[in-house]
C-alpha positions as CSV (number, residue, x, y, z in Angstrom):
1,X,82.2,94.2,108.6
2,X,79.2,93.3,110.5
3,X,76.7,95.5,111.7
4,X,73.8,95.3,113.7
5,X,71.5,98.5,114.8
6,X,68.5,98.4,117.5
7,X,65.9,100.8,119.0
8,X,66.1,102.7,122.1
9,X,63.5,104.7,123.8
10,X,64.2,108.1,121.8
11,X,66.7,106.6,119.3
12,X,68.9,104.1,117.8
13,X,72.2,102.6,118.5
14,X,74.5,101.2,115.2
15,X,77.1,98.4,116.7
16,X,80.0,98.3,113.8
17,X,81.9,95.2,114.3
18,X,84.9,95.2,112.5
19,X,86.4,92.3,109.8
20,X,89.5,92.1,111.4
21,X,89.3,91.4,115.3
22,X,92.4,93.2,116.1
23,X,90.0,96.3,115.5
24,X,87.7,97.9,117.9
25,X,83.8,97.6,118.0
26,X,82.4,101.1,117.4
27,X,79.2,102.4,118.5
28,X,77.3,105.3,117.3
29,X,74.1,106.4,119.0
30,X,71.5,108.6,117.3
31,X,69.2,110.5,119.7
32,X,66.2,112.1,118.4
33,X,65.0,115.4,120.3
34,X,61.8,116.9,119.8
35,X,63.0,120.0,118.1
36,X,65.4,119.1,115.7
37,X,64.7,115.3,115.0
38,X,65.2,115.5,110.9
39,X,68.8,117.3,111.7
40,X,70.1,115.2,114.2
41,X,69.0,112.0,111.7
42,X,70.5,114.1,109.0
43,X,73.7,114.8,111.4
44,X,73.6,110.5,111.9
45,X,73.4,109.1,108.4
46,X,76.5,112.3,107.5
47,X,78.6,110.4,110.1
48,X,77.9,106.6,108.5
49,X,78.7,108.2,105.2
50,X,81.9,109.9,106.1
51,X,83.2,107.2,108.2
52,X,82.1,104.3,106.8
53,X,80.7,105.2,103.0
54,X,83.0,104.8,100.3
55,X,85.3,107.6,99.5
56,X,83.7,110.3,96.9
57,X,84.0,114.1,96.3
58,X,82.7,116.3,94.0
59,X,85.1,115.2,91.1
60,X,83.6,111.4,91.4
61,X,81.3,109.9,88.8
62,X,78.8,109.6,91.1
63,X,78.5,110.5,95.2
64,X,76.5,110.1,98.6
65,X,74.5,113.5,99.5
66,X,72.3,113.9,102.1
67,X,70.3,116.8,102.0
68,X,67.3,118.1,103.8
69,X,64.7,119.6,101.4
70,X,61.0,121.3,102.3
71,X,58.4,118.5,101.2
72,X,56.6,119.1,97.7
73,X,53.3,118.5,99.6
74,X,53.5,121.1,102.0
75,X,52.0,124.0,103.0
76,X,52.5,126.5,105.7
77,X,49.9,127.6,108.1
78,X,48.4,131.2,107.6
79,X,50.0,131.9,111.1
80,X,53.9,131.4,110.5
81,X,54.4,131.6,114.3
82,X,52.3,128.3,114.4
83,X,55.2,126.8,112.2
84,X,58.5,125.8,114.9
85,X,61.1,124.1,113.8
């Protein structure tokens, strides 16, 4: 499998072209949007990992999570109404 991934204006397309030429080329597009960008990237690398990851579950040795977590640096503003995510 060969894969090659560029930039777009507000994202990133990933061109999956498979081993065996019998199989289709896939495509998958991330978008970023200004209110949910670390979601939708989130939402992107779930897909790569589910469709093209190797095959784990809980009960495996070892597995592919991907989590979104608050950063250990930060600090919300006195004003929580300033904070929109």
């Amino acid at each position: 499998m060969r894969s090659a991934k560029w930039s777009v204006k507000n994202g990133a397309v990933l061109r999956i072209e498979p081993q065996d030429p019998a199989e289709a080329v896939g495509e998958i597009v991330y978008q970023e949007t200004e209110t949910n960008e670390i979601e939708a990237f989130a939402d992107f690398l779930r897909y790569l990992v589910d469709h093209y990851g190797p095959t784990t579950n809980r009960y495996s040795s070892r597995r592919i999570r991907i989590v979104i977590e608050p950063g250990d640096k930060f600090e919300p503003p006195a004003n929580p109404e300033l904070l929109k995510e």
